[in-house]
C-alpha positions, -999 to 999 in steps of 0.1 A, spaced: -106 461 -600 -107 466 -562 -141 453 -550 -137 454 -515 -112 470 -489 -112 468 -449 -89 489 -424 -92 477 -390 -72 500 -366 -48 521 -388 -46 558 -376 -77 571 -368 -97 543 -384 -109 520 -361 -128 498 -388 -140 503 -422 -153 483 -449 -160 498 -483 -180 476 -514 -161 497 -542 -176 495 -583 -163 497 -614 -163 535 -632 -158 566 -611 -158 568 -575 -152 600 -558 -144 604 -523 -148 640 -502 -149 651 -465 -129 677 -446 -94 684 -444 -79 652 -420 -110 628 -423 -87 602 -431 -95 598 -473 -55 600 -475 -54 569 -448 -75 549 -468 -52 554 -502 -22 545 -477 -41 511 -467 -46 506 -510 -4 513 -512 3 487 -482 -16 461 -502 7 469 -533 38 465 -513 44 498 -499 67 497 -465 48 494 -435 56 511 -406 42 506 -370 34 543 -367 10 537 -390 -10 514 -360 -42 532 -343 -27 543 -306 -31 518 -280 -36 487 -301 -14 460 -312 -19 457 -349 -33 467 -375 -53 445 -405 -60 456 -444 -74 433 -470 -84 444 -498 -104 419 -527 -92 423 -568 -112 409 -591 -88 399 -616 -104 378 -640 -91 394 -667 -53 401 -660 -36 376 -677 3 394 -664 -7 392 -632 -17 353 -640 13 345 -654 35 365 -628 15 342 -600 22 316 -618 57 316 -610 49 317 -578 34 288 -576 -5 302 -576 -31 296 -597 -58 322 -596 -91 325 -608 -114 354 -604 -104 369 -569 -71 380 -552 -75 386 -520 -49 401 -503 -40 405 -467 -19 428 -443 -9 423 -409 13 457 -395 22 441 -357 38 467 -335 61 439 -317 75 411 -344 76 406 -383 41 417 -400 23 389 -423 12 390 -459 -13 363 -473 -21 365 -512 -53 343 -512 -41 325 -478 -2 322 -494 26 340 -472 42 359 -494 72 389 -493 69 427 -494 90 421 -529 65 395 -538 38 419 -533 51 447 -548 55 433 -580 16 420 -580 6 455 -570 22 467 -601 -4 444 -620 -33 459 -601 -33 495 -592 -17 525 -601 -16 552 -579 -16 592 -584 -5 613 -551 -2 649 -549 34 649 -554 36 628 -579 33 659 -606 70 673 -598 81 637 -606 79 652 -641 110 673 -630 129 642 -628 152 630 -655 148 595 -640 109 596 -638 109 603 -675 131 573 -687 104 551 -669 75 568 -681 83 566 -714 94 529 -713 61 520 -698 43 533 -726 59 503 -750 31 477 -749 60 454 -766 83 454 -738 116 464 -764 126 490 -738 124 469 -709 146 445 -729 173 472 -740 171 492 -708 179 459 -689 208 453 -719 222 486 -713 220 483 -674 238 448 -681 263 461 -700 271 494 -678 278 471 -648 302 452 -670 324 484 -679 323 501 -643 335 466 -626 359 468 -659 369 504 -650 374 495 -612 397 468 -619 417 486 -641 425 518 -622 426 498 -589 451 481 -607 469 513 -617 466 522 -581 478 493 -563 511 491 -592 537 489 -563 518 466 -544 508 443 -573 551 442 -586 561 437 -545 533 411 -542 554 397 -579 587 400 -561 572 378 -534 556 351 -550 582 346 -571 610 342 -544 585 317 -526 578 298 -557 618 296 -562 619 288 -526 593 252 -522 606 243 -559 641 246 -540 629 218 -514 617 197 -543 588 182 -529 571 153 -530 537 137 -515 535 112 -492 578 114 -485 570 128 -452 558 100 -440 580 74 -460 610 93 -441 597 90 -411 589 56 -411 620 44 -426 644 65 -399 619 44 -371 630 14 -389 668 23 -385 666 39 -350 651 2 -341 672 -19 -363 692 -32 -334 658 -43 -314 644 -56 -344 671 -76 -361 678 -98 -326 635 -103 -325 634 -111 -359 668 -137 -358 651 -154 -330 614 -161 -345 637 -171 -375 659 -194 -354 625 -210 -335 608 -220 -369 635 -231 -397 665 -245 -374 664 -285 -374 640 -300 -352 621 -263 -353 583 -259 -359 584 -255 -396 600 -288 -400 575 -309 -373 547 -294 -387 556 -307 -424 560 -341 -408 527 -343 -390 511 -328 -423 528 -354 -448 516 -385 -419 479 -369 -415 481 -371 -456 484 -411 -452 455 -414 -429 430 -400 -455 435 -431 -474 417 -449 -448 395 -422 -432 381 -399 -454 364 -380 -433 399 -365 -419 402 -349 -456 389 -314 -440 412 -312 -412 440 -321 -434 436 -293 -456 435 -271 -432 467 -285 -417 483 -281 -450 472 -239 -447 488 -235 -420 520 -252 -430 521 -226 -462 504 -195 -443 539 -206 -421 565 -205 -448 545 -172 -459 552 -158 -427 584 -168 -425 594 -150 -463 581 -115 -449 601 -119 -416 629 -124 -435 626 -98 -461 622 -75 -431 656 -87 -416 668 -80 -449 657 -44 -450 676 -39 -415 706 -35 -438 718 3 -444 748 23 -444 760 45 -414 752 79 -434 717 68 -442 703 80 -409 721 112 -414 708 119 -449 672 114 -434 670 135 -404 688 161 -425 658 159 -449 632 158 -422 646 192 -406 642 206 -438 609 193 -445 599 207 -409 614 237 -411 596 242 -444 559 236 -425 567 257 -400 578 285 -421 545 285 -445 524 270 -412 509 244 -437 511 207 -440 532 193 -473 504 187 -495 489 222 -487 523 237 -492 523 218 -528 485 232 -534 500 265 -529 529 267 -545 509 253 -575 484 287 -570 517 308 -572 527 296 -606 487 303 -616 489 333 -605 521 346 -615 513 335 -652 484 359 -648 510 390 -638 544 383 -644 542 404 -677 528 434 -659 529 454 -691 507 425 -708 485 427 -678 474 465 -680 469 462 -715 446 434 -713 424 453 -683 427 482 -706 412 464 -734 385 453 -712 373 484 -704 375 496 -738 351 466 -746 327 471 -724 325 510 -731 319 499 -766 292 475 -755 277 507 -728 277 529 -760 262 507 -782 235 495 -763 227 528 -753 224 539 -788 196 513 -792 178 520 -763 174 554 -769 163 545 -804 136 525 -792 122 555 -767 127 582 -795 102 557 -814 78 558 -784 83 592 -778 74 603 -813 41 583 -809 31 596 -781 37 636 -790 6 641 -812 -18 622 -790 -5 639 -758 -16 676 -770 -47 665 -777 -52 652 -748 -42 684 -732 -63 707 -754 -92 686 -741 -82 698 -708 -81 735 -717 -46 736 -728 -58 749 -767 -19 760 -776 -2 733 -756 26 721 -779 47 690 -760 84 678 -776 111 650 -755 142 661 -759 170 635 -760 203 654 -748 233 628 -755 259 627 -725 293 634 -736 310 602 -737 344 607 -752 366 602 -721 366 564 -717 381 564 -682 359 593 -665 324 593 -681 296 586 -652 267 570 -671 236 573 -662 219 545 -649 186 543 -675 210 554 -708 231 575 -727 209 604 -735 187 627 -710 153 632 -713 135 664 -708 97 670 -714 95 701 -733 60 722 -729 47 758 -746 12 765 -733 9 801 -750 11 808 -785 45 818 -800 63 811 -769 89 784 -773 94 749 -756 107 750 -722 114 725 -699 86 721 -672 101 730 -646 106 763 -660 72 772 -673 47 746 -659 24 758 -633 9 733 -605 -26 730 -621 0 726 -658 18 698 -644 -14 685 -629 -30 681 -667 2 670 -678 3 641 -654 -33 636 -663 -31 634 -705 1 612 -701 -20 590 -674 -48 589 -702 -26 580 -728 -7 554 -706 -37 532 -692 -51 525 -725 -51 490 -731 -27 486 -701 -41 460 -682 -39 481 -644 -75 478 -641 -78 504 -610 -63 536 -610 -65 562 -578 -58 597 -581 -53 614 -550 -65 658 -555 -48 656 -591 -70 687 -594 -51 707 -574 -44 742 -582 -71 745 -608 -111 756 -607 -136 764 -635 -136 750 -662 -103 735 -661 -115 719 -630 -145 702 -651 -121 692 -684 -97 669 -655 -132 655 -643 -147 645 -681 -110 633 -683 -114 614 -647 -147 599 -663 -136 587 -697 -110 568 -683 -133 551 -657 -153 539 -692 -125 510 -693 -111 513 -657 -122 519 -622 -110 554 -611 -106 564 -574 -107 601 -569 -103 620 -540 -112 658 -548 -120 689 -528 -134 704 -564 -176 699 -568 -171 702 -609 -153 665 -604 -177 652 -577 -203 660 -595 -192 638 -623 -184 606 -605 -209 573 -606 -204 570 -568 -196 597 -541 -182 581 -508 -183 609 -477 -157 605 -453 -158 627 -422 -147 622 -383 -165 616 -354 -159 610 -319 -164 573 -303 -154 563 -265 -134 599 -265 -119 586 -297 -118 602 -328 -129 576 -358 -132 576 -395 -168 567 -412 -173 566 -449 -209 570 -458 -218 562 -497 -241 594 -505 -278 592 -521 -288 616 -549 -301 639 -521 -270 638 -500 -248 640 -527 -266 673 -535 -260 688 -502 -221 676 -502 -214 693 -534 -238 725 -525 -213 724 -498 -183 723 -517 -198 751 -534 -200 774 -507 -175 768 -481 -198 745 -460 -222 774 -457 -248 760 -480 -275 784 -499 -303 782 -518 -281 789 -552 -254 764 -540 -282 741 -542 -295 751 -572 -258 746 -589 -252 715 -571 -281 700 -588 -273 716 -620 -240 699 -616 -255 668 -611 -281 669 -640 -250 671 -664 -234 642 -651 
């Protein structure tokens, strides 16, 4: 339940703080007093988008918190969980509208999203606003309605299945007649590949030749240069007399000399390295004097390759191995279309799947809310004839969508079948849609029994109804205020009325009027004693012109609470 909420300087509040308890709570006060402000600063703290209009004129900011004792809400528990959060008793959440820069929102001092916070008002409160009664109207509304009444969650399940599955066949379906579309396209974009595949496998290449070629043709255009430097180095070491040759010599007489000093054993070896590291060297400068050798058309044959390589990079303005990675996507790709026939027939066959998978999921789901639907008939009329509705007979009618054209059929996004709420209020008059019959203080009762019905076990502890009594009086008026209070047995109800039957009933009556401060006008919300409440409701009785009589039924009211 909420516990405590504070606005601080949203609208015409400046600040307020209100200790709320558990049962019924009613709040009254003229036309523009600011009750509706106070269930806007409850929807900010359940997600709601903020806007900066919503910040009291000449200030910067404005601040709600609101405390939830949630001791209780195991959902919400495990949906903080996720988060990260482990919470006790208390949620106290916080909201910072800024009118320059990002507004804040702490969830017991954790930064947290507007998406975040949404979902954890959907554990807390739930909300009833004057329009909310032509929701009823809505084919949409109704799918969600009736899905929150499963306490198992199936429909959830399903309708996230179906939703699942209907994405499947319209990405299916957009394939397949963008496909159909783009038919020239897709056989000229064939044409091409194909030539360019025919093209690089043409050329016949090769990793790593580029650079062989050119290396080799440096080789040749030197060979001239190269074959004179390497003759000479040759010449120098290996001729008689040359350094290979006094080097053995001093080696074989330094080998004599360790005999006598073997401390010369060291130097020796290493004299002996360099003698072999010599005739190593001398190996490789001689297999390079032997790869100076080619015939005249050699050079010829390589440039002509290398132009052609070249010409081949430029062309496709990618280096070889790129133009290898690509013409290796081509060949992918064309074994994906180059049977165009085979093609549409397996995007075809796609669709037809996932229309199959639409349909049957669909089926289920619908299934599952005809179940709920049929549980909830029976309990609903009586619910309504306890709110003066003695011949109300309710129905749901599930209205299958024609789904025999597999290419054109535009599913609905919550299932197969539409959902209407049939009503009769009058004997031997037939079921009608609502929005054909139902009158505003109908629908009002309606919403009502089907808020009952909903809440019961539900574990939304708090729930606000903002003037569901609108449009009725009398008795009526009193039947949605005994409703109002045997729902407040199990939750905390929030009610903001203009009737006295409902004040009347309520455990606590908040007064919220206007006033003027600094030349600025300013909410107050006063909780009323038995006496004050008495003059409140004697004035709901009488149009603010309060008589004897209005007193006397104000108390009478009162006494039957």
């Amino acid at each position: 339940m909420l516990s405590h909420l504070s606005i601080k300087n949203m609208a015409i509040i400046e600040s307020l703080a209100l200790d709320l308890k558990q049962n019924m709570t009613v709040l009254t006060g003229e036309t523009g007093a600011g009750k509706s402000i106070i269930i806007d600063a409850i929807s900010l703290l359940l997600g709601d988008r903020a806007s900066t209009d919503l910040i009291r004129h000449h200030e910067e900011m404005a601040v709600i918190e609101g405390v939830f004792e949630v001791e209780e809400n195991m959902p919400l528990k495990e949906y903080l969980s996720q988060l990260n959060m482990t919470v006790e008793d208390q949620l106290v959440i916080k909201r910072t509208i800024k009118r320059v820069g990002n507004g804040q929102i702490r969830v017991n001092g954790e930064l947290l999203s507007v998406t975040q916070l949404k979902e954890i008002g959907q554990y807390l409160v739930d909300i009833h606003v004057q329009h909310d009664t032509h929701r009823l109207f809505h084919n949409e509304y109704n799918y969600q309605l009736i899905d929150r009444f499963d306490v198992t969650h199936e429909a959830e399940k399903k309708d996230h299945e179906y939703r699942m599955a209907l994405s499947k066949y319209n990405q299916a379906k957009q394939d397949y007649l963008a496909f159909k579309r783009n038919a020239d396209e897709t056989q000229k974009r064939m044409d091409l590949m194909l030539f360019q595949k025919n093209e690089i496998e043409k050329v016949q290449l090769k990793l790593g030749e580029l650079e062989e070629l050119e290396e080799r043709r440096n080789l040749i255009l030197n060979s001239d240069k190269l074959h004179k430097t390497y003759s000479q180095i040759l010449q120098s070491l290996t001729s008689d007399g040359g350094a290979l040759e006094r080097l053995y010599q001093a080696y074989n007489s330094t080998q004599h000399l360790c005999s006598i000093d073997e401390s010369l054993s060291p130097s020796v070896t290493q004299m002996g390295d360099i003698y072999y590291g010599l005739e190593d060297f001398i190996n490789v400068i001689s297999s390079k004097l032997d790869e100076l050798n080619y015939y005249p058309e050699e050079l010829e044959e390589i440039e002509s390759r290398l132009n052609e390589l070249q010409q081949l990079k430029r062309k496709y303005r990618l280096e070889i191995p790129e133009i290898i990675a690509y013409y290796d996507q081509i060949v992918h790709d064309l074994s994906m279309i180059e049977d165009v026939e085979q093609y549409e027939t397996s995007l075809y066959r796609a669709v037809e799947e996932a229309y199959e998978s639409v349909i049957t999921s669909g089926e289920q789901l619908n299934e599952k809310r005809m179940e709920i639907a049929n549980g909830i008939k029976a309990e609903l009329v009586e619910e309504l004839h306890d709110l003066q509705l003695f011949n109300a007979q309710f129905d749901v009618e599930f209205k299958r969508l024609n789904t025999e054209d597999i290419l054109n059929t535009i599913f609905f996004t919550h299932g197969i079948y539409e959902i209407q709420f049939l009503l009769s209020t009058n004997k031997g008059e037939p079921l009608k849609p609502l929005n054909k019959i139902a009158s505003g203080g109908e629908l009002s009762r309606i919403m009502l029994a089907l808020k009952t019905i909903l809440h019961r076990g539900q574990y939304v502890s708090t729930i606000i109804f903002d003037e569901i009594d609108t449009g009725v009086s009398g008795q009526v008026a009193s039947s949605i205020g005994s409703k109002m209070k045997d729902i407040s047995q199990d939750k905390q109800v929030l009610c903001i009325t203009h009737l006295p039957q409902v004040a009347s009933l309520a455990d606590y009556h908040l007064h919220v009027s206007k006033n003027e401060k600094n030349g600025r006008t300013i909410t107050q919300v006063k909780e009323l004693t038995v006496e004050e409440r008495e003059l409140e409701i004697a004035r709901m009785l009488s149009s603010d012109n309060i008589t004897e009589s209005a007193l006397l039924n104000a108390k009478h009211l009162l006494m039957q609470n």
